[in-house]
C-alpha positions in Angstrom: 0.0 0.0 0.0 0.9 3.4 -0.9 0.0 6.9 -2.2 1.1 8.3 -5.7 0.5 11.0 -6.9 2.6 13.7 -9.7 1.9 16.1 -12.8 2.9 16.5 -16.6 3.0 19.2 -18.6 3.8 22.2 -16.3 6.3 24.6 -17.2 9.6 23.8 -15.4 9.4 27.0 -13.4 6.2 25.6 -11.5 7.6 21.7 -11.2 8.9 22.4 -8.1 9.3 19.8 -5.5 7.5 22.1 -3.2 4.1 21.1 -5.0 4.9 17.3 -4.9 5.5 17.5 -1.4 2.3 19.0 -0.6 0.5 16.4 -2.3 2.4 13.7 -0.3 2.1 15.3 2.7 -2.0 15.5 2.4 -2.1 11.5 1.9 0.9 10.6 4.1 -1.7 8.2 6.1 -1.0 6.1 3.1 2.5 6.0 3.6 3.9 6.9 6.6 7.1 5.1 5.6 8.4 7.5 3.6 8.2 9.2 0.7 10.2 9.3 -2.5 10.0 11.9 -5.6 11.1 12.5 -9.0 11.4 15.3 -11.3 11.9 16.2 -15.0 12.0 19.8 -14.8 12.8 19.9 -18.8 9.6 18.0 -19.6 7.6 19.3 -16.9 6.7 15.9 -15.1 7.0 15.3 -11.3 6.3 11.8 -9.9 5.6 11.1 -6.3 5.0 8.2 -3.7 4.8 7.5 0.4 5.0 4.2 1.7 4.0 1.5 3.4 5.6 -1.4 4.1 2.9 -3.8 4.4 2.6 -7.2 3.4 6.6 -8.2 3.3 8.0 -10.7 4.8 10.4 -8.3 6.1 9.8 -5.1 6.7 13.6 -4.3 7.3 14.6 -5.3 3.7 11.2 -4.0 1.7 12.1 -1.0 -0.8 9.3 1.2 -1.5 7.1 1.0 -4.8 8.8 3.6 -6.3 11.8 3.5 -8.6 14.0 5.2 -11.8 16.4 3.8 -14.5 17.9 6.1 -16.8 14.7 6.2 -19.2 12.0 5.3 -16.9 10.3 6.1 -13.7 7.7 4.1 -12.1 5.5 4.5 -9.0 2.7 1.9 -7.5 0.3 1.7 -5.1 -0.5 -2.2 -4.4 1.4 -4.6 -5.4 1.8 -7.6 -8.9 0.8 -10.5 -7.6 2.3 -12.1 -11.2 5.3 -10.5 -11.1 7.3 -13.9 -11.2 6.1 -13.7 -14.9 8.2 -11.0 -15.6 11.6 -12.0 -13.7 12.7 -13.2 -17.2 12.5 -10.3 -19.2 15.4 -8.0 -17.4 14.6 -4.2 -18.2 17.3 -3.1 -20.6 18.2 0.0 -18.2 19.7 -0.6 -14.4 17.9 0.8 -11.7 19.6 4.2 -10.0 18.8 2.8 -6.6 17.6 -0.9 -5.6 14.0 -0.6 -6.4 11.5 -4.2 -5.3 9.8 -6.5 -7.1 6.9 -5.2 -8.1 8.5 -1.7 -9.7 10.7 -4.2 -11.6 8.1 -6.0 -12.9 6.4 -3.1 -14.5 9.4 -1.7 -16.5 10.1 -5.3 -17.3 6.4 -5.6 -18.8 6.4 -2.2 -20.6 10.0 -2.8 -22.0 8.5 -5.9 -24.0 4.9 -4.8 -24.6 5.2 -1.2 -24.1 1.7 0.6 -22.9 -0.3 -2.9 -23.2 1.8 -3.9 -20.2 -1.3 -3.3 -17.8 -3.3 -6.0 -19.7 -0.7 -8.4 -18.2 -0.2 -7.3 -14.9 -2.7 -8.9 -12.1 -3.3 -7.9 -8.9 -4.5 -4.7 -6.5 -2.3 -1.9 -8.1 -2.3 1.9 -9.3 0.9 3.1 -10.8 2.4 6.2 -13.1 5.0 5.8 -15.5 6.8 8.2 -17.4 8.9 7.3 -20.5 11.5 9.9 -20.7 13.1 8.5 -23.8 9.5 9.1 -25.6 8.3 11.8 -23.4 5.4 9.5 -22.1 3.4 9.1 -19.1 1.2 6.4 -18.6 -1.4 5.9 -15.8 -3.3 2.5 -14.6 -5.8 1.3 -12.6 -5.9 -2.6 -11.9 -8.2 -4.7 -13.7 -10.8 -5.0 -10.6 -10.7 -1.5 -9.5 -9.1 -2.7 -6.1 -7.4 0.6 -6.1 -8.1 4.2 -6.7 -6.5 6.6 -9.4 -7.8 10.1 -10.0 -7.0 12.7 -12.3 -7.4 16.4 -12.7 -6.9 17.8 -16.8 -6.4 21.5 -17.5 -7.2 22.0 -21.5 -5.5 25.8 -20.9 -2.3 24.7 -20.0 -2.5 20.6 -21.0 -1.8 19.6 -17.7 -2.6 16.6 -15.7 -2.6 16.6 -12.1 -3.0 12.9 -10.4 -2.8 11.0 -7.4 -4.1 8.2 -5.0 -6.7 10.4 -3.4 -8.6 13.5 -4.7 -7.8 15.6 -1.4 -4.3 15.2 -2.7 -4.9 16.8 -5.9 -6.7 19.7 -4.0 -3.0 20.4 -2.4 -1.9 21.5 -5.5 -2.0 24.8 -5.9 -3.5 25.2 -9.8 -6.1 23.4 -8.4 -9.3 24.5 -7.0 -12.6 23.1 -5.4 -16.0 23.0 -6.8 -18.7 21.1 -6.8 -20.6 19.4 -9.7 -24.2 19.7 -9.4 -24.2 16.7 -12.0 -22.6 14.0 -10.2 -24.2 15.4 -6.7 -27.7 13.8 -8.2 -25.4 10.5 -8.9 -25.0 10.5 -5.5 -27.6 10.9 -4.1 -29.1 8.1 -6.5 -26.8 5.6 -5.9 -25.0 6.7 -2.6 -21.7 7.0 -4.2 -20.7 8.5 -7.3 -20.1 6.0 -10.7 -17.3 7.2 -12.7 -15.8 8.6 -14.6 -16.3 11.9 -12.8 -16.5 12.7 -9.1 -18.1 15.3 -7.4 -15.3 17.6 -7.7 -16.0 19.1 -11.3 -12.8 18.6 -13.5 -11.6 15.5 -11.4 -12.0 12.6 -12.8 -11.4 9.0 -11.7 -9.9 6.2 -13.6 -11.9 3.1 -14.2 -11.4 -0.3 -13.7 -9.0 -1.5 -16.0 -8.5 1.5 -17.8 -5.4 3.6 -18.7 -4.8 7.3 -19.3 -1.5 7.8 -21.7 -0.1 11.6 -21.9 2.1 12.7 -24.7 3.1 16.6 -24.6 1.0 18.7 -27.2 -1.4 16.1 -27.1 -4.9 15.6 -25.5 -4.9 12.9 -23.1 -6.3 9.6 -24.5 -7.6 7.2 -22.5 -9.0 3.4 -23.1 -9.8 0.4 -21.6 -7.1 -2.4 -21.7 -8.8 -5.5 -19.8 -12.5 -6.9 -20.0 -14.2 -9.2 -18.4 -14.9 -12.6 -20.5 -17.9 -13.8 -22.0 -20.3 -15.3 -19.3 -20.8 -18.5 -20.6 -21.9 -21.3 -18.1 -19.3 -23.3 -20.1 -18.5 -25.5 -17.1 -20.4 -28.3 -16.8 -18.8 -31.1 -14.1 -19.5 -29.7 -10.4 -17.1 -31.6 -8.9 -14.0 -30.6 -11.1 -15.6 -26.6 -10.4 -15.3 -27.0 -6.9 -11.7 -28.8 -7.1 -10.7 -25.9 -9.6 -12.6 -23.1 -7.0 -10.5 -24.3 -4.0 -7.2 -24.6 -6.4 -7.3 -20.8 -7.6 -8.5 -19.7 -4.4 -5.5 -21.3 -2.7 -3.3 -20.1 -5.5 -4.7 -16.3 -5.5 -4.7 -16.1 -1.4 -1.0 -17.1 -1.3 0.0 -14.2 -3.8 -2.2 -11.9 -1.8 -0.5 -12.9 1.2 2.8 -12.3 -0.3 4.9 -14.4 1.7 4.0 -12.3 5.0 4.6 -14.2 8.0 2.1 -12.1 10.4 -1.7 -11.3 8.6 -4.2 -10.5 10.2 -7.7 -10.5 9.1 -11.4 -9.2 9.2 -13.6 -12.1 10.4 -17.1 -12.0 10.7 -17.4 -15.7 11.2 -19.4 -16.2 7.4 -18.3 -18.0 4.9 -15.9 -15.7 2.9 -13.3 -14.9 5.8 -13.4 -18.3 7.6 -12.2 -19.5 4.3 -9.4 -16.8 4.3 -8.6 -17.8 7.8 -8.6 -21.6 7.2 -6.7 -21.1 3.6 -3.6 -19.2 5.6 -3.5 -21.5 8.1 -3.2 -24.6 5.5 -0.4 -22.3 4.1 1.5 -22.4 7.2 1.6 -18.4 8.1 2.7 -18.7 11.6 0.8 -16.3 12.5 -2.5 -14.7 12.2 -4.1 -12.4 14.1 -8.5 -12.0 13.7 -10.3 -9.0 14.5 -14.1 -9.0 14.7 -16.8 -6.3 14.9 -19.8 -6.3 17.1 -22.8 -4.5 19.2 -23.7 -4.1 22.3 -27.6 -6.0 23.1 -28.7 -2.4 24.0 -28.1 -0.8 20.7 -28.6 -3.2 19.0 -30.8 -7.0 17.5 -29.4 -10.1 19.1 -28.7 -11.2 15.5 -26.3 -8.5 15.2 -23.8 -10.0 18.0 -24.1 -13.3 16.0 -20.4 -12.1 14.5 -19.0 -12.3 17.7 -20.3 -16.1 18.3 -19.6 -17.4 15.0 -15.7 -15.3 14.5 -15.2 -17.4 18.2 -16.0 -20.3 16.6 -13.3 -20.2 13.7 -10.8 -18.1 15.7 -10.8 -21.3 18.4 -10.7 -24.0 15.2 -7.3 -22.2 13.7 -5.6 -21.0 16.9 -5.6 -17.0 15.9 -4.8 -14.4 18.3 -8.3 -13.1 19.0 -9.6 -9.6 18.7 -12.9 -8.2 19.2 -14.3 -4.2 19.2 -17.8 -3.9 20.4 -19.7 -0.6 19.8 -21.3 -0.1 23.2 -24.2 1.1 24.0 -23.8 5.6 24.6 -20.8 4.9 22.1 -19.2 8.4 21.5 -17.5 8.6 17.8 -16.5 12.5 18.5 -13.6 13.6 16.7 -12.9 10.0 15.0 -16.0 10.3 12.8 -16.1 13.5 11.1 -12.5 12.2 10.2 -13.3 9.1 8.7 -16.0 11.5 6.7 -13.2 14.1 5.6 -11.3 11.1 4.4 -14.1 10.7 1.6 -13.2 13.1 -0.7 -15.0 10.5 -3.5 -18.1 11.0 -1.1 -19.6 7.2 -0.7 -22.6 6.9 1.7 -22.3 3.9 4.0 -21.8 3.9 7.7 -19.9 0.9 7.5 -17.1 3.4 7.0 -16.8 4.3 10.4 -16.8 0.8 11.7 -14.2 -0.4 9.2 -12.2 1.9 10.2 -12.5 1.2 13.9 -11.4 -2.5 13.2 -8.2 -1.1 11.4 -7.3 1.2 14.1 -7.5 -2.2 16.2 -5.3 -4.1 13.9 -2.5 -1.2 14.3 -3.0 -1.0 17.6 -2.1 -5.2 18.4 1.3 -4.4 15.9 -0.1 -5.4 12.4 -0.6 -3.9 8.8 -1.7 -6.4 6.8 -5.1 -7.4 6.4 -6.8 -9.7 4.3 -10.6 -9.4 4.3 -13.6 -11.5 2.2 -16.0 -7.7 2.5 -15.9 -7.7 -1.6 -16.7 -11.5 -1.8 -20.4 -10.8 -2.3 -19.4 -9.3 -5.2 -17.1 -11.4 -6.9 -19.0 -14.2 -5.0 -22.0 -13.8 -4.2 -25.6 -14.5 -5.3 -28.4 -11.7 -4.7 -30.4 -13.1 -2.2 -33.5 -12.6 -4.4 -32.5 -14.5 -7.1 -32.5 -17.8 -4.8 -36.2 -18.2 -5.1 -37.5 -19.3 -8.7 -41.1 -17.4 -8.3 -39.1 -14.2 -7.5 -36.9 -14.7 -10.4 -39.8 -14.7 -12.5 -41.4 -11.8 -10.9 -37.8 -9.7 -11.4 -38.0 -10.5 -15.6 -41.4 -9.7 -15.8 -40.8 -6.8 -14.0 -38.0 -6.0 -16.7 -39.1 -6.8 -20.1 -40.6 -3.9 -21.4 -36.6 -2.4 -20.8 -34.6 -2.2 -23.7 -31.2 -2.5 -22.8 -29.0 -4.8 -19.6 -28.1 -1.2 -18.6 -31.6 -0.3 -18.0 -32.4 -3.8 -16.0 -29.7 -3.3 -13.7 -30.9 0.1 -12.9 -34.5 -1.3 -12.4 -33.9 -4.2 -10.3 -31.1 -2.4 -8.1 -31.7 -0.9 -5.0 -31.6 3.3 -4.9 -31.2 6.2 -2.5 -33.6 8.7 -4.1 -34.9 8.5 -7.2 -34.7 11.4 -9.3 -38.2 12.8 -8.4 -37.6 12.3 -4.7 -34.3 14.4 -5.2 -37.0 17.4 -6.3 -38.2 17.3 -3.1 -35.1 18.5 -1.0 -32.8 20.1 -3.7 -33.4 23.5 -4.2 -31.3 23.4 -7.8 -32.1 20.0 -8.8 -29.5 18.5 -12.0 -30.5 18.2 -15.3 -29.3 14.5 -15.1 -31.8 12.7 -16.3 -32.3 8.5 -16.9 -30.8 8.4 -20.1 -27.3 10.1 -18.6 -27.9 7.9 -15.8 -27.5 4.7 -17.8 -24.3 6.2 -19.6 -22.5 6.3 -16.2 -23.7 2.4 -16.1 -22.5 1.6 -19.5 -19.2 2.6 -18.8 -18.9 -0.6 -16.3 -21.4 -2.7 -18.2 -22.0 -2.0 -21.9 -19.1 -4.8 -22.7 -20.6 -7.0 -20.5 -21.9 -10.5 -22.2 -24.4 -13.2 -20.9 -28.0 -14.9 -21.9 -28.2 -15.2 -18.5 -29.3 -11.9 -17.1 -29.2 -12.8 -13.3 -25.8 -13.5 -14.2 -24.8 -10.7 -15.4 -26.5 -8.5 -13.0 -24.4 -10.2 -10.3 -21.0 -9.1 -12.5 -22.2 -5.9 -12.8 -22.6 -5.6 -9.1 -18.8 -6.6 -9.5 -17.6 -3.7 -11.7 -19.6 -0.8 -10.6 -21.1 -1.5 -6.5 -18.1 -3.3 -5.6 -14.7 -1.1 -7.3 -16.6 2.5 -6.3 -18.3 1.7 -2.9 -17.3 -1.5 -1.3 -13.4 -1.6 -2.2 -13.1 2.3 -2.0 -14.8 1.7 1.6 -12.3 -1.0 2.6 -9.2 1.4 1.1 -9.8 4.4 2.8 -10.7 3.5 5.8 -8.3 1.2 6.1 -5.2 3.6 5.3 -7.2 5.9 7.2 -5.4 3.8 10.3 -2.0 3.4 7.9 -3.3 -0.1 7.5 -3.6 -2.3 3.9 -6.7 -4.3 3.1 -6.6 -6.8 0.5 -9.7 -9.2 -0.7 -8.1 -12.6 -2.6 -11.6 -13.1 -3.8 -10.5 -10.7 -6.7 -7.9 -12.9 -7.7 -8.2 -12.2 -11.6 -8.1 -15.8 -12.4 -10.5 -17.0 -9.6 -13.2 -14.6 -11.3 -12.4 -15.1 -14.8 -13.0 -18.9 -14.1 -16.2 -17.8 -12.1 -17.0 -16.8 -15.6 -17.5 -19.9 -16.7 -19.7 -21.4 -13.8 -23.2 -21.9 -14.8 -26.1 -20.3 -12.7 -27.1 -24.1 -12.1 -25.7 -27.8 -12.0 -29.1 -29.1 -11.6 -31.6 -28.3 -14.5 -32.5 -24.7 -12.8 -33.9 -26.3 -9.6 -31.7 -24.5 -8.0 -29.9 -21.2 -8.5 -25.8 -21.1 -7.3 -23.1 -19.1 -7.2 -19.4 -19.5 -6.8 -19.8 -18.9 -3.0 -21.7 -21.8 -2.6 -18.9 -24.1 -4.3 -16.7 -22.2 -1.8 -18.5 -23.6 0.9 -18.4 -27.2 -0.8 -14.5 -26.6 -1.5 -13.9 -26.0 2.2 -16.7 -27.9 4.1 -14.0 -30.4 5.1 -12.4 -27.9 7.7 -14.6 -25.7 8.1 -17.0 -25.4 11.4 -20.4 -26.7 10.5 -22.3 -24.0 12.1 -20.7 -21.2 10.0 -21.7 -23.5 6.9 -24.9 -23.3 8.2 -25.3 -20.0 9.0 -27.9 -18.0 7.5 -26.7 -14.8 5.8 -28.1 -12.1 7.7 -26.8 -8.7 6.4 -25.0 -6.2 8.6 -26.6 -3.3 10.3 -25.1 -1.0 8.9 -27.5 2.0 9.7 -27.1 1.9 13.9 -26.5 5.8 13.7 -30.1 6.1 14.2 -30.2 6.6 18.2 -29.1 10.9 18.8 -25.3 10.2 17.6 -25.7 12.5 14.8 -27.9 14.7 16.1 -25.0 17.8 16.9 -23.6 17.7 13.1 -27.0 17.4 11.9 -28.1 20.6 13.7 -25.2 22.7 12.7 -25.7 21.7 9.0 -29.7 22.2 8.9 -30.7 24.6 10.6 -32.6 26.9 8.9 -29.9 29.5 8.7 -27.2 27.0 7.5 -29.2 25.4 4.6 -30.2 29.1 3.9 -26.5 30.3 3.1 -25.3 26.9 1.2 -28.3 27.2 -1.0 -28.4 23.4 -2.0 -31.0 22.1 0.2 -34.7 23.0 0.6 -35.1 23.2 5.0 -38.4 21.5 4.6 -38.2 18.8 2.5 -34.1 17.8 4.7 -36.2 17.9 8.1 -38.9 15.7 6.4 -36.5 13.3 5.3 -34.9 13.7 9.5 -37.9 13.0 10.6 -39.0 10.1 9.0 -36.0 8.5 10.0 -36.2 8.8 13.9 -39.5 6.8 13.3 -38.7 4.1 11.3 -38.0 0.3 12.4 -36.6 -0.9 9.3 -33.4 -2.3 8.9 -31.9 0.4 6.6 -33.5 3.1 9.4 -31.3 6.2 9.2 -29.5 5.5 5.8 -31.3 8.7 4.2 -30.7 10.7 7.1 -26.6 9.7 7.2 -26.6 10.6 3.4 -27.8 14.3 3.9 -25.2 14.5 7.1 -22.3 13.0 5.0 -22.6 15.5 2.4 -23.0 18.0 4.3 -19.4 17.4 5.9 -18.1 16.8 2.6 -19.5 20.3 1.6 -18.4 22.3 4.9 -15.2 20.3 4.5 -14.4 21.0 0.7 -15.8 23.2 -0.7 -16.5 26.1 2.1 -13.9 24.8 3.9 -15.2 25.7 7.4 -12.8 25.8 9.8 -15.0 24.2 12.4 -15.2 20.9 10.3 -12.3 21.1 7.8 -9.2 21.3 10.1 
């Protein structure tokens, strides 16, 4: 894990390394050891990393992912999981300084296949690379958008600004915030923003598997370099899937893993992490620590303390060193949650924010790093719990045929904050974003995607768009929030480009599978029967519904303050307040924490009120 971050195309009176160290500075939680910079004043580029020296075996030897040759600089955040792949082909320039593995790897890989490199790198990564001999840069994001990469473009000057996080981009000084109305209704429709914009305007966000390539007196050009296969249902044995399910798996987790000798993870006693647990404990990592969230009986349904049980149960069964953080009830966030909210910048509305990151400030505080989690299993894994039952199935494409396009099912059958009519009701200035720009954004992540089987692909698409910009981005910064790296071996590329291949059933459509339930046929042999069991329950993820937010949310609607920002309509954001203090549904409060988290995000970036922003 790391930050990077740099810029091309400035004149080589504003390169400075003053700039690039402002940048660094405003993400150092990413890498707080240490940071490394270069500069081409001539061609106006500036590259930039911090570091963290998580998941080595060795944290004594491990050289940041950052490193130069005579014709090439290279920076990454994450790490090639197939860099082995590449130890053949030596880069024809030597390093200026010992550089590891993974830096190697990329020059090695562009060397021979120049900017379709990315297509053959796998693995959680982000990286910039500038070509000095041909006055290059090239930007990446990985293949299943496991990591971040954001851009800003300034036509007067061709300039690109980019880095790990948008709040770094803000620290440059050509760069200024301001909101776009546009993507504020894509928020608020989907509780996080699709690319390829953010809520910034002019800041953009690369997708997953895209690349941006820069060339001086050139508009930037950028493309996608990696799509997901056909969906075919090609695979027809069960038992050689399941073999072949628990063979990748076990191959993916150990390059995740990395060789580290001390890994914690984030168990919630399901499926998907007791199968990370039992996996690095048949690959003999001496040791491995579990950390577990849960909720105090007052504050919460007795189901939502079944975590605790069921994480005991598999902690005891592979000897971990046990951790558990309970939110108690009268449990005071103060400071800690307005700054998981100001880490945000790509504003994403889920709560589960704050309690991710109170399980990585655990993990730092028992002396680890390194975390391996199965959060983004459901969607490289799972099956919607509505397509289980056949008669809803049917219901769900009758409710869908009259729509033209897969773009337009998914956005029917998928769950959404406000709809654009409800957004009338408490935006003053509501966006001229309407359905048909709405299934743009989705065809970004979708429109290449191929099945007969729409269930299917609905569950990939979950993949590409819910999972890379809300549930990864959740896990990320959070995560790093606490200077700690989450990884999720679940997005293995080859474990889900085989699931690719799995048909929706082995049985003649009696019943409807997924690749988490060969999972839990690969592993049942080790595995505690009661977690096999277990029904899948959800998480609450809406328990700020008891007075916790009740100070912020004063401050940021009162009539006065909704007055001067001039967004909201006071009526309809105390309707919506309301209603949530007297609801008893599970989701109570999630409309409520949306206003309040942009609100921060407003006060913090783009009025920049002291009272929130420092």
């Amino acid at each position: 894990m790391s930050g990077i971050c740099g810029v091309f195309g400035l004149p080589s009176t504003a390169i400075g390394n003053e700039s690039l160290a402002a940048m660094l500075q405003r993400m150092k939680h990413r890498g707080p050891d240490g940071f490394s910079c270069y500069t081409d004043t001539a061609a106006g580029v500036a590259v930039g990393q911090c570091q963290l020296n998580a998941f080595v075996a060795d944290s004594r030897t491990a050289a940041p992912g950052f490193g130069t040759t005579d014709t090439l600089a290279v920076a990454i955040d994450g790490c090639v999981t197939n860099r082995t792949d590449f130890f053949h082909e030596t880069s024809t320039a030597a390093p200026t300084v010992p550089i590891n593995d993974d830096v190697k790897a990329v020059m090695a890989a562009y060397d021979t296949y120049g900017g379709d490199c990315l297509a053959r790198l796998d693995g959680p990564f982000a990286l910039a690379l500038w070509d000095r001999q041909n006055r290059r840069l090239l930007l990446g994001r990985d293949k299943l958008g496991e990591k971040s990469l954001y851009y800003h473009v300034d036509s007067t000057q061709d300039t690109v600004i980019f880095a790990s996080e948008i709040k770094a981009i803000l620290a440059h000084p050509s760069v200024h915030a301001e909101m776009d109305p546009e993507n504020l209704s894509l928020y608020f429709a989907f509780g996080y923003i699709p690319g390829p914009g953010t809520l910034f305007k002019d800041i953009y966000k690369l997708l997953p598997g895209e690349r941006l390539q820069v060339e001086p007196g050139t508009r930037p050009t950028k493309s996608k370099y990696w799509q997901l296969p056909p969906i075919t249902g090609r695979v027809k044995d069960e038992a050689y899937a399941v073999r072949q399910l628990r063979a990748l798996f076990m191959r993916g987790l150990e390059k995740y893993a990395n060789g580290c000798r001390e890994v914690a993870v984030f168990l919630s006693g399901g499926v998907d992490s007791s199968i990370i647990v039992a996996g690095l404990r048949e690959l003999g990592v001496p040791r491995i620590a579990t950390f577990t969230i849960g909720f105090d009986a007052k504050v919460a349904n007795p189901e939502d303390r079944e975590d605790l049980y069921y994480a005991r149960l598999v902690a005891e069964r592979f000897d971990t060193e046990h951790h558990e953080v309970v939110i108690a009830s009268g449990h005071k966030s103060g400071a800690r949650l307005l700054q998981v909210v100001r880490q945000f910048d790509d504003l994403i509305m889920t709560p589960n924010s704050y309690s991710k990151y109170l399980l990585a400030d655990a993990v730092r505080e028992a002396g680890f790093n390194s975390v391996l989690t199965g959060s983004a299993a459901a969607g490289a894994c799972g099956v919607h719990r509505k397509f289980l039952d056949p008669h809803k199935r049917a219901t769900l494409l009758k409710k869908t045929q009259e729509c033209a396009t897969d773009e337009e099912r998914y956005y029917k059958l998928r769950s959404r904050l406000f709809d654009l009519d409800e957004q009338k009701e408490f935006l003053r200035q509501p966006s001229h974003l309407g359905k048909p720009d709405i299934l743009e954004v989705l065809h970004h992540y979708i429109g290449e995607i191929k099945s007969d089987d729409f269930f299917r692909l609905f569950l990939f698409s979950n993949l590409l768009i819910t999972s890379t910009e809300k549930s990864l981005k959740v896990l990320d910064r959070a995560g790093i929030l606490a200077s700690v790296e989450l990884r999720s071996p679940y997005l293995d590329r080859a474990l889900v480009e085989f699931s690719t291949q799995l048909p929706s059933s082995f049985d003649g459509g009696q019943s409807y599978v997924s690749l988490k339930t060969h999972l839990k046929k690969a592993f049942e042999d080790i595995l505690p029967a009661p977690v096999l069991e277990r029904a899948v329950i959800g998480y609450p993820s809406y328990y700020w519904n008891n007075g916790e937010l009740t100070d912020y949310q004063d401050r940021l609607f009162s009539r006065e303050a909704v007055a001067r920002n001039g967004l909201l309509d006071y009526d309809g954001v105390t309707r919506i307040l309301e209603e949530d203090k007297h609801t008893d549904a599970k989701s109570a409060g999630k409309h409520s924490w949306a206003l309040t988290q942009f609100g921060l995000w407003y006060e913090i970036y783009i009025t920049q009120n002291p009272a929130f922003a420092s």
